[in-house]
N, C-alpha and C positions, 0 to 999 in steps of 0.2 A: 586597638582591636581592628579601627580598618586601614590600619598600614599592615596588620597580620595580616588578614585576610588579602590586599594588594600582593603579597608578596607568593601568591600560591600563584601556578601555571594552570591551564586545563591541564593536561598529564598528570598532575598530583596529585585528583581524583580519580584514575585509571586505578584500578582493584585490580588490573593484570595485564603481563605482557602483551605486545600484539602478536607477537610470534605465538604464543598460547588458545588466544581469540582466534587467529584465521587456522590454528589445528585442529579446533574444540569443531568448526566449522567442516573442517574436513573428516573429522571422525562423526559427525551428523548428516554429513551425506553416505558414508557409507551403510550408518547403520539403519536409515529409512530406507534405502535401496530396496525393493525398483519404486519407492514415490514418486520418485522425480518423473520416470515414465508417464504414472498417473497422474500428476500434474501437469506433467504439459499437456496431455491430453485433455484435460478439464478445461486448460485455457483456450485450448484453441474450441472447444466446445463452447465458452463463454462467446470468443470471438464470432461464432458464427451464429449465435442467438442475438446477441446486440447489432449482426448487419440486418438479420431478417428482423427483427421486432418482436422477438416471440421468446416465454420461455423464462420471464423475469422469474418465477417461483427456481426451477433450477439455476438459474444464475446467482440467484441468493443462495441456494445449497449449496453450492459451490464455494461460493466464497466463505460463506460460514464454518465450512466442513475445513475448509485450509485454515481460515481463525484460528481455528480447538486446533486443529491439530501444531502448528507453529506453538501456542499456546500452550502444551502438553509434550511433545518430541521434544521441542529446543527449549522455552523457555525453564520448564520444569525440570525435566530428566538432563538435562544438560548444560545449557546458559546457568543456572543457578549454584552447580560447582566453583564457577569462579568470580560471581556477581550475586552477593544478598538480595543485591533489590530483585533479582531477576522472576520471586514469587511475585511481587506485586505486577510485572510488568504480564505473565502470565496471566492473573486473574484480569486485566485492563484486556487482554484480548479476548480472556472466554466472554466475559460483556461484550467484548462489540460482534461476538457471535451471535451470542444471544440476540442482542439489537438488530443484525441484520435476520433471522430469523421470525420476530416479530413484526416488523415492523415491512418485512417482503412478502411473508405467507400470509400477512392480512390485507393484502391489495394493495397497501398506502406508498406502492414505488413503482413508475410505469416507467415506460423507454420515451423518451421525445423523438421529435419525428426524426425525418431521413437525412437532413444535414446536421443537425447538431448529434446524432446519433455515429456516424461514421465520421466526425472531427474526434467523437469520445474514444470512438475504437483505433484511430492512430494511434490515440494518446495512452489507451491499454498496451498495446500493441510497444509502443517507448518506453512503458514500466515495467515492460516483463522482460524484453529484451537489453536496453541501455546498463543497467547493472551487473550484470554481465560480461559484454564487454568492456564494460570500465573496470572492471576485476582484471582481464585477462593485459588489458593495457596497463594496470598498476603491476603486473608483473607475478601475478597470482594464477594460479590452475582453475579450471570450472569447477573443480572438486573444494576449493575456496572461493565461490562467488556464491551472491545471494539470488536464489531461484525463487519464482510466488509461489502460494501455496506449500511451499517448504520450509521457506527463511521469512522473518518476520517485514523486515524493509521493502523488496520487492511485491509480497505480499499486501504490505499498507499503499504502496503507489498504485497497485492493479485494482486496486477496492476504492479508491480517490478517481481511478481514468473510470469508471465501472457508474460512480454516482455522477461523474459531467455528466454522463448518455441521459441523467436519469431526470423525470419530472417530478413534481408534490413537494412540499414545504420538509417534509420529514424527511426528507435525505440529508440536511443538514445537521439532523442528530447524528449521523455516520459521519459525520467526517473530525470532526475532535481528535477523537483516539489515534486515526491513522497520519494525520498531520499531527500530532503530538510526537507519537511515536518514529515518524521521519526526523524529527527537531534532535531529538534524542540520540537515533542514528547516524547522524550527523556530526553530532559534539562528540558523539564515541569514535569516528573515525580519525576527527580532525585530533583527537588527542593523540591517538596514536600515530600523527602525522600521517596518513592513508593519500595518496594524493588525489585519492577520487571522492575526499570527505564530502566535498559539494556537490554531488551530486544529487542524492536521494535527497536532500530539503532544495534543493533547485528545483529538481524536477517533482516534490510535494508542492510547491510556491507556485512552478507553473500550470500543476492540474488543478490547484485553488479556483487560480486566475482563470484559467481555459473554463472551467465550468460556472465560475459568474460572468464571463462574457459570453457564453453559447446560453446562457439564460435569460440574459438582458437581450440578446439579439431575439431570442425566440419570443420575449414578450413586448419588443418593438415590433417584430413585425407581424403580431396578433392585433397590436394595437393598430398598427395601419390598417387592416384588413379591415378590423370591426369599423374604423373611420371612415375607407371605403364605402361598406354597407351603407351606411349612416348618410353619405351623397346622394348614394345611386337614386 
C-alpha cells in the first residue's frame, strides 16, 4: 500500500487541466466586472487607513466583504465546477469572514504603532501587487492573475500583510485559514507545474515571519521603556 501510494505524483491529484483553471479564472473576471474596480479601490482605502491608524472597523469590512464574496463568486458559483472540494474551501472562507467580523467589530484588533504599522503596509502593498506580476511573468494575461478581494490567494496574503500591522492576542485566530489556504495554493500551482508555484506560500511564510518579528520588536522595545522607567 505504501509503494502504491509512492508511486502517485502531485499532478495525479489535479481534478483538471491547467489550461482549464487559468480559463475558469478568466471567465471570473469577466463576469464580476467592474469588481475588480471596486476592489482596488477598497485596497487602496485599506492602504490609507493602516498609514494613518484609524478606521480598523472599515478595514475589517473590507476584508470580510472580499472573504464572502471570493467565497460566493469563485469558490461556489464557479471553482466548484471542476473541484468537489471547492464547497468546503467556500464555507472555510465564509468563517473567516465571519471571524474577522466578530472579532474587529468588537474592538479586540487595533493598529500597532507607526513603525511596525508601515513595515505591515509594505508588506500589503507586496500581497496585492507581487501576484500579479508573477502571472504576467509566468506568461499569463491580468485577465488570468489573482487580484484581492476577487481571487482567493491574493486575497489570503492581503488579510496576513493586514494582521502584522495589527495588535491583541486574537489576531492570531485570523491567520489559520489564510496561511492554510496559501499552503493549498501553492501545491495546486506546483501541480500544475505554474512556475510562479512559490510564490503565494513564500510570500504567506514571509508575512508569518514579518509579523512575529514586528511583534517581538514591539514587545522588546516596550520592555526596554518600562525598564527605563523603572531607573529613572
Amino acid at each position: 500500500m505504501i509503494d502504491d501510494w509512492g508511486s502517485y505524483a502531485l499532478e495525479d491529484f489535479l481534478l483538471f487541466a491547467p489550461r482549464t483553471y487559468f480559463r475558469l479564472i478568466e471567465l471570473h473576471h469577466a463576469a464580476v466586472w467592474p469588481a475588480q474596480l471596486l476592489a482596488g479601490a477598497a485596497l487602496v482605502l485599506v492602504g490609507v487607513l493602516m498609514w494613518r491608524s484609524q478606521g480598523m472597523r472599515t478595514v475589517v469590512l473590507v476584508l470580510a466583504a472580499g472573504w464572502l464574496f471570493v467565497a460566493w463568486s469563485w469558490f461556489w458559483l464557479r471553482y466548484a465546477t471542476i473541484n468537489w472540494a471547492a464547497g468546503g474551501a467556500a464555507l472555510a472562507f465564509a468563517l473567516q469572514a465571519l471571524a474577522l467580523l466578530v472579532l474587529g467589530l468588537s474592538g479586540r484588533l487595533g493598529f500597532a504603532g507607526p513603525g511596525r504599522r508601515r513595515a505591515a503596509l509594505g508588506l500589503f502593498a507586496a500581497a496585492c501587487l507581487l501576484p500579479v506580476f508573477a502571472a504576467l511573468l509566468a506568461g499569463r494575461s491580468w485577465r488570468q492573475a489573482d487580484l484581492a478581494l476577487v481571487l482567493p490567494d491574493s486575497t489570503a496574503l492581503a488579510t496576513l500583510a493586514v494582521l502584522a500591522g495589527c495588535t491583541g492576542w486574537w489576531r492570531w485566530l485570523l491567520v489559520p485559514v489564510p496561511l492554510l489556504w496559501c499552503v493549498v495554493a501553492g501545491l495546486t500551482l506546483l501541480a500544475m507545474d505554474a512556475p510562479d508555484a512559490w510564490l503565494v506560500p513564500g510570500l504567506a511564510l514571509l508575512l508569518l515571519a514579518g509579523g512575529m518579528g514586528l511583534a517581538w520588536r514591539d514587545t522588546a522595545h516596550r520592555e526596554d521603556l518600562a525598564a527605563q522607567r523603572r531607573c529613572a
